[in-house]
ZAZARO-509592 format. One record per residue: x, y, z of N, C-alpha, C in turn. Coordinates in pm, whole numbers, plus 50000, padded with zeros to 5 digits. Each point is the difference from the previous one (the first is absolute). Layout:
BEGIN
XYZXYZXYZ...
END
This chain:
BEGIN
220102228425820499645011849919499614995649860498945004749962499684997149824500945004949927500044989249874500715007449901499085006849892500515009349966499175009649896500194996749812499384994549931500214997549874499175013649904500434999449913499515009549879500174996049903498485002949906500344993749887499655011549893500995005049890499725006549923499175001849856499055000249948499664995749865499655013849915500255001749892499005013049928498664992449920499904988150003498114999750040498994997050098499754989449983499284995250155499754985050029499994993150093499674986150036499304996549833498985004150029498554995349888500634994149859500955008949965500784997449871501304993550013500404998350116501664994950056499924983850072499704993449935499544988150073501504994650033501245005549974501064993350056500085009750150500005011549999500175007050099498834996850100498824996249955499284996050099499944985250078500554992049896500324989150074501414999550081500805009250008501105005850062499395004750171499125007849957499515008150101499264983150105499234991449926499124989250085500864995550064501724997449947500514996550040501005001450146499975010549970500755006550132499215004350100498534996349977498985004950149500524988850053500275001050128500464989950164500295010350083499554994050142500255010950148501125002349967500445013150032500975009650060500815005049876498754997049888500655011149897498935006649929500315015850048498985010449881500365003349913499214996149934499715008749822499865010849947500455005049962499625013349901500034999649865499135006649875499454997049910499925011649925501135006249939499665009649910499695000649823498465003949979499944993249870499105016949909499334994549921499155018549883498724992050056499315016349990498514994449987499565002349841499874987149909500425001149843498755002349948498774999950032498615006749952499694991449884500134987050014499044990049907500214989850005500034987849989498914984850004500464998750136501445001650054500494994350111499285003650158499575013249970499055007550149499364991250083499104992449951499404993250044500614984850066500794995949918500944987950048500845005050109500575013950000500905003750079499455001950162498485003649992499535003350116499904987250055499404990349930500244983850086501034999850084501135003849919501384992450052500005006550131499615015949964500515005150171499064993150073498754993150006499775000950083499904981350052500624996949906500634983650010501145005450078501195007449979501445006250070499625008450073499154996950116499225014150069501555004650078500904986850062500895003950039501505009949930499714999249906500975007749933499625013649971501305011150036499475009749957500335011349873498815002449947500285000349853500245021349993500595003149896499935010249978499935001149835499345006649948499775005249863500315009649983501225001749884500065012549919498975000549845499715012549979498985006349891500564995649811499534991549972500824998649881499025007249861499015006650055499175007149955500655016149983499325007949900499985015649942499695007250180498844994650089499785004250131500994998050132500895013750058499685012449988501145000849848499615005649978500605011049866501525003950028500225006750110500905007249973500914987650035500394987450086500984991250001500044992449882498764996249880500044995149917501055007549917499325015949999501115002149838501195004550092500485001250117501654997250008500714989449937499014987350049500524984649992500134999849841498655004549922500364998549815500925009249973501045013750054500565006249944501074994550018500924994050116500814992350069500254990449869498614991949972499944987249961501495008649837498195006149968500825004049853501655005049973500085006150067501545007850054500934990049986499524992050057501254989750062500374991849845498704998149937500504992749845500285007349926500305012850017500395010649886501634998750051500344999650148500864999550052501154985449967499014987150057500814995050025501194993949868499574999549895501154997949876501205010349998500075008850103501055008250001500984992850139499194992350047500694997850194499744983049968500064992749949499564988349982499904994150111501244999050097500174992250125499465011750117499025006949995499555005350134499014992950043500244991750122498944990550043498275010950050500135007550032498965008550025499345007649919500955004349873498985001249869499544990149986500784987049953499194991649908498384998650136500214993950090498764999950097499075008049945499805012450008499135011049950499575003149866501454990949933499325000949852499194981549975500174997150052498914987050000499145000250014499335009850150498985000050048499385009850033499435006950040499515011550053499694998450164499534982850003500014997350147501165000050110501064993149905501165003150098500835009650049499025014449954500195011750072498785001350108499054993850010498834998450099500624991650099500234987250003500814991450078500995003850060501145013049945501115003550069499075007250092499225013349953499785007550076499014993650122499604989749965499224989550151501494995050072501194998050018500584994250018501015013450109500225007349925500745007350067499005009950097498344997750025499955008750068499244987650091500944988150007499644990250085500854998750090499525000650153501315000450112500304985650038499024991849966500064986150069501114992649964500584991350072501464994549944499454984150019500214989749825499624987950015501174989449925499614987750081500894990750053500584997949805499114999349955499914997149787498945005949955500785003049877498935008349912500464992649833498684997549970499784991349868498975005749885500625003049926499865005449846498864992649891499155003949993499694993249866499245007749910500824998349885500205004049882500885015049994501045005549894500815009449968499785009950064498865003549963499955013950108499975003850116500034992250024499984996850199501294995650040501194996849896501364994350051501045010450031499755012349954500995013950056499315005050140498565005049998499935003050139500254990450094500114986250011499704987850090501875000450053501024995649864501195008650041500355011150082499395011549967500585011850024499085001350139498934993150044499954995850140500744993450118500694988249930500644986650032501295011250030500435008149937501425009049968499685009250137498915003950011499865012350102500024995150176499554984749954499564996650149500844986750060500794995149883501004989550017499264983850007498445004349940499454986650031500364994349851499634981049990500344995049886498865004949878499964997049852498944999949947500264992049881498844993249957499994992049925499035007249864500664987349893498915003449918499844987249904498215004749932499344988949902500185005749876500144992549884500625000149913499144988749914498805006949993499054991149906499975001549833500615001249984499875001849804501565002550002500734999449882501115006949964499535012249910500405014150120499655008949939500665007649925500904994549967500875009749885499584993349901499174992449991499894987049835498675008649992498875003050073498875001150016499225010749954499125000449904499265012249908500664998649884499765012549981500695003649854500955017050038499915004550095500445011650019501915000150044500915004549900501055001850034500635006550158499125015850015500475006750114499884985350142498584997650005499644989150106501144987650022500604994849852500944989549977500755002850103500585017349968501615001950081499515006750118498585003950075499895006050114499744987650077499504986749961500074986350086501484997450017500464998549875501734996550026500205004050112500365014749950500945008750072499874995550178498245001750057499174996550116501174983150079499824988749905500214988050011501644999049985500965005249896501425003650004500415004950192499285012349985500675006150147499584991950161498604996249993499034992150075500524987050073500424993149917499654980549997501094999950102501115005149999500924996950081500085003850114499055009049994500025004650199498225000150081499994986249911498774994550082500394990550038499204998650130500354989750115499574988049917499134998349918499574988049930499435008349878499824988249882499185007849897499324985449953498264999649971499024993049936499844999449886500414988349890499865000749847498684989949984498995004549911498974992149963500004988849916501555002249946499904983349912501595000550005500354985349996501775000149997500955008049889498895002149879500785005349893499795016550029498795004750073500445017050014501425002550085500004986050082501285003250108501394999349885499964989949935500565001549927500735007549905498605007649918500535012549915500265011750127499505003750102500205013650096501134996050036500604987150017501704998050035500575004049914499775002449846501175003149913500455016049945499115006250116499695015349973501335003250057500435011549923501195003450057499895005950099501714995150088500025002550157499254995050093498794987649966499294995350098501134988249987500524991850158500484990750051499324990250040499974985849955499274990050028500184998750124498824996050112499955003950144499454984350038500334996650083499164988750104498665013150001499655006150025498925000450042499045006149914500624998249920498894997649831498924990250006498675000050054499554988649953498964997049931499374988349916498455003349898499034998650136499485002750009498505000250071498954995749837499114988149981499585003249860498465005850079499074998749905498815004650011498834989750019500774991450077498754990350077498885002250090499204989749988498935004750116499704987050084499595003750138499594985750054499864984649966500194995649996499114982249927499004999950058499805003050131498705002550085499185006449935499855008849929499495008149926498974994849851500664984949989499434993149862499344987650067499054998549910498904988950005500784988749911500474989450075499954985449937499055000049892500934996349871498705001749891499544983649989498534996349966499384988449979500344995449861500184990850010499694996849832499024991249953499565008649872498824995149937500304997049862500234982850023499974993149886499025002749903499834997549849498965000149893499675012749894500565014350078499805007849975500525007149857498815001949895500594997849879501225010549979499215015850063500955009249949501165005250128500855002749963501665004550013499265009450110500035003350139499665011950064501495011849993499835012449928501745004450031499095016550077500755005050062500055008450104501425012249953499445012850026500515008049991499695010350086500775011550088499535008850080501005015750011498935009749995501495015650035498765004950062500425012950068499185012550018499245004449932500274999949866499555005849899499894984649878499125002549911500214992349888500025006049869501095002849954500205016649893501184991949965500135010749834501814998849919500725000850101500734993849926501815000150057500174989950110499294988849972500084990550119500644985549920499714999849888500414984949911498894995949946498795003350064498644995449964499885002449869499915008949914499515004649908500734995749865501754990950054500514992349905499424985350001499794994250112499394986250033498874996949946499355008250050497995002749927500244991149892500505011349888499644992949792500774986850018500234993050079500974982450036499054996750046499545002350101498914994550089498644992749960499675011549894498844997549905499614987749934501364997849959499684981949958499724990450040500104997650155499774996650083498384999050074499115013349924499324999950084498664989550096500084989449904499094990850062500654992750087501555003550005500504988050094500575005650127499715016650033500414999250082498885012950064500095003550124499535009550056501395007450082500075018249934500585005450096498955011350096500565001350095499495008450100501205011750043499585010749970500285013750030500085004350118500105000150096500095006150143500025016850013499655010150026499955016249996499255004549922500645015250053499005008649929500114999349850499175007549956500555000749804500115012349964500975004449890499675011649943499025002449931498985009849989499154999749875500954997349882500765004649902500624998549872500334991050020500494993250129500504982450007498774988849974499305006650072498654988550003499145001849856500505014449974498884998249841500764994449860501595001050030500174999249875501114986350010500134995850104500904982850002498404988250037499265004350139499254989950077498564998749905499775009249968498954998849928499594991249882498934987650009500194990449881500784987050024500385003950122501284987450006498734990850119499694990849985498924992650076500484990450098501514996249986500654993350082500575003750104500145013450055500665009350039498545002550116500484997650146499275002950121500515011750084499265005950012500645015850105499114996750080501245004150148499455006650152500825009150060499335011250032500625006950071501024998750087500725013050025501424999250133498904997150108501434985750048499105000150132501324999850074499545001250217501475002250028500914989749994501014997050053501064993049970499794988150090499494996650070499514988850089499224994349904499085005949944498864994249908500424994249930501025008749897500304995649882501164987550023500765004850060500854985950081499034981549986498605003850071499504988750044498994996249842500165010649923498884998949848501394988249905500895007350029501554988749937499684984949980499655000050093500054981349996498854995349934499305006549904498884996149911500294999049854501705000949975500455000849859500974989449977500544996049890500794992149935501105005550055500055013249883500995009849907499985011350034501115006050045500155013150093500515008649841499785007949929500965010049915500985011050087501084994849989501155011650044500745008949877499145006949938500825010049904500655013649994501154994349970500885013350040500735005549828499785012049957500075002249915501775007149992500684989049974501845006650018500335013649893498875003849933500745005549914499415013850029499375000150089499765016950094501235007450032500574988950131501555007850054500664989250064501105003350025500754990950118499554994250004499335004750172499264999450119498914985649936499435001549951498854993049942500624984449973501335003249922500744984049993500484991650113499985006450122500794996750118499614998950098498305002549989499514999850147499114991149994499684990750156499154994750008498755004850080498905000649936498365010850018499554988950112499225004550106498884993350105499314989049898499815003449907499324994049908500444981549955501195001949981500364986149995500504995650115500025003150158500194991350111498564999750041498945006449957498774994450016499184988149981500464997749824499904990849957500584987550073501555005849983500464986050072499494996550151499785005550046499304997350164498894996749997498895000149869498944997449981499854985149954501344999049959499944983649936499405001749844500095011049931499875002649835501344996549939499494994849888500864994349865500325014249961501365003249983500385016750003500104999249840499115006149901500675005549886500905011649983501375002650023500475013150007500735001049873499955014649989500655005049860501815000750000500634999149939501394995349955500775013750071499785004650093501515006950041500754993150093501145010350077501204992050018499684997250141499225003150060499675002950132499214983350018499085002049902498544991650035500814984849927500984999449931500364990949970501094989650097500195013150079500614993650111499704995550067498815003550079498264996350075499884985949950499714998749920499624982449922500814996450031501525001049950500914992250031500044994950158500085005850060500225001650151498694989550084498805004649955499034988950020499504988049917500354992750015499924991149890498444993150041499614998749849498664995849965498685011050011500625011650071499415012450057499115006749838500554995949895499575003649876500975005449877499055008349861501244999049930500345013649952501045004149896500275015949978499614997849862499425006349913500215002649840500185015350007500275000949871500105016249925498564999849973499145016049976499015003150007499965002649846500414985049902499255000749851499614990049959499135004549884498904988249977499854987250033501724989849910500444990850007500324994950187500355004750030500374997850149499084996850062499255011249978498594999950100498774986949963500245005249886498784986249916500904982650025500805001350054500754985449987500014998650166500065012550061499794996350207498414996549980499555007349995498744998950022499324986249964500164998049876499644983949944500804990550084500975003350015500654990250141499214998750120499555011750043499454996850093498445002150035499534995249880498534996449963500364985250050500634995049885500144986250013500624995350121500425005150047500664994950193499125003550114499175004349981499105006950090499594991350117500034988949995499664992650058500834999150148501194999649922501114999450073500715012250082499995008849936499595011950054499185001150086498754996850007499245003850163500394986150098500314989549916500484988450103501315010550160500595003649883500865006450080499865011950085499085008149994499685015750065500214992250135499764991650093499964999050111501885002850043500564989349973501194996749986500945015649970499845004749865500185011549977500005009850091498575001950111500195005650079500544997050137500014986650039500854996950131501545001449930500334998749867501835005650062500315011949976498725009249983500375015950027499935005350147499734992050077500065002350115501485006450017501184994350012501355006149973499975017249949498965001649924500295015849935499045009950060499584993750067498505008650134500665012450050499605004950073500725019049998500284992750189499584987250073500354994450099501395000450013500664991049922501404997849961500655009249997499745009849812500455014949943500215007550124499155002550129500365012250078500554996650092500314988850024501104999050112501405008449962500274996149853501375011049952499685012550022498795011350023500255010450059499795000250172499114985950020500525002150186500974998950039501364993649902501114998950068500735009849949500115009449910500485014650049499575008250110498545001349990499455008650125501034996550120499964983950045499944996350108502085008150026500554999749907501425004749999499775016150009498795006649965500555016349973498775002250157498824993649992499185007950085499404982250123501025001250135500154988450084498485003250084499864987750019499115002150126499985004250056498515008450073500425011150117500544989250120500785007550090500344993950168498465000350060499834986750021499065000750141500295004450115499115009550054500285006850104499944992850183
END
């Protein structure tokens, strides 16, 4: 008999690249999929329709995260609002805070409870999806898990959100069959939340990707200028860029950076503009950009700690890219990414994102450059170890404990 999996998200594959590499993962005979995610009405539509029809076998259902129809929208925004007017009076009601987080995780319950199907696990990703996925797991006695990608009580700037993640992750962590942390230090800080119990089955999952996935980089001796590499969705404030830039500048005959994404207009007119050293290309998909990696020195991993938490403690796709790419990692000084260096040695270095720092790495590694691409090969054969090959065996060997092989018949 198949076993039945479910996976919960309040966005979609397109934007969830942990949940979707979750999902690649668990396709094998004699287990079906189910896929509940929004239909979110911008950049992702188009990526999303690939996937279904790359996952032709999985079957997907979409809830409306759109104003269309009307009348479930403004239940879901009155709910939403209610619940934060509410919940500072009820602090510990696990089902306010849900509703005051999200508006989806009153969409998700109501997909959930008017679902008859009974499955083997059901797996969470991201907050709003961790009360209905429960209060499923509660109704039908199956296990459920959850991902736990950011520390979301550190995360934004919004107080109510602080204590409606808590509250979610306080009542949650302990009566999941397993729970997924994206870097050792979110597991870390979500262990010290009150009433959560450090569990064996706490574990980091980080945010790796294939090694298969990266091109052996060549190296090309002679090359006067520094190649450094940078990449997001977007290329706009609030990324680190726009402190690095006025450092960078001094530099400019000696090095070439390249931009990867889209741009903001106000980004592109009022940082990129004038700057002649500075190469843009568009988002391309993640295979692409994976195999574009191995054409750089210098990967930039900037994480700006003084946003939130979350920001000091996590490790972004962004710097296991690099490292799988075989890039000289420049990363910025938090506690997370400093651990990263430590942990890989020769993998690259951390400064603080000011003048002095930056102007003294960088001239370092003008002058080493050499040595630096000597190494990209090397660099990238001992990231082999951090390949998402390795990384996902730690969630095949929960599966293989909560959801067994079917009996051959």
């Amino acid at each position: 008999m198949a076993r039945e999996v479910l996976f919960l998200t309040s966005t979609n594959l397109a934007c969830n690249p942990r949940c979707l590499k979750e999902v690649r993962l668990m396709r094998r005979p004699g287990v079906n999929i189910t896929v509940v995610a929004f239909h979110l009405h911008n950049w992702t539509d188009a990526k999303e329709a690939e996937l279904n029809t790359e996952l032709k076998d999985v079957r997907f259902h979409y809830l409306e995260a759109g104003r269309r129809p009307l009348i479930p929208w403004l239940q879901a925004s009155l709910l939403e609002k209610s619940s934060r007017l509410v919940q500072p009076l009820f602090p510990a009601g696990i089902r306010t805070a849900a509703f005051a987080l999200s508006k989806r995780s009153w969409s998700l319950l109501k997909w959930v409870k008017g679902n008859k199907k009974r499955y083997d696990l059901i797996i969470a990703h991201n907050p709003p999806a961790f009360y209905p996925a429960a209060w499923l797991a509660a109704r039908s006695g199956s296990p459920f898990a959850l991902d736990v990608e950011d520390y979301h009580p550190g995360e934004g700037s919004s107080r109510k959100e602080h204590l409606a993640s808590a509250v979610l992750m306080e009542k949650l962590l302990n009566k999941a069959a397993y729970v997924s942390f994206a870097s050792p230090l979110i597991k870390t800080y979500s262990e010290r939340l009150p009433g959560v119990r450090v569990n064996s089955n706490f574990v980091v999952i980080n945010n790796t990707f294939p090694h298969s996935d990266f091109s052996r980089p060549e190296v090309r001796p002679g090359e006067e200028k520094l190649r450094i590499v940078w990449f997001s969705q977007f290329v706009d404030y609030g990324r680190g860029l726009e402190k690095i830039l006025p450092i960078l500048d001094a530099f400019r005959d000696k090095i070439q950076l390249t931009l990867i994404g889209s741009p903001r207009e106000l980004f592109l007119r009022q940082e990129l503009a004038g700057r002649e050293y500075i190469r843009h290309l568009p988002s391309m998909p993640q295979d692409q950009l994976h195999r574009e990696l191995s054409n750089y020195d210098v990967g930039l991993a900037l994480e700006d700690g003084t946003v939130d938490l979350n920001r000091k403690i996590c490790l972004t796709n962004k710097i296991w890219s690099y490292l799988l790419a075989g890039n000289y990692i420049l990363a910025s000084d938090t506690e997370a990414q400093r651990a990263f260096i430590t942990a890989y040695k020769g993998a690259g270095v951390c400064c603080s994102i000011s003048y002095d720092a930056v102007n003294r790495t960088i001239t370092d590694m003008i002058n080493t450059r050499e040595s630096i691409r000597a190494d990209s090969p090397g660099r990238f054969e001992r990231a082999v170890a951090a390949g998402w090959e390795k990384e996902s065996q730690i969630l095949v060997n929960q599966w293989r404990l909560l959801v067994p092989e079917p009996e051959k018949a």
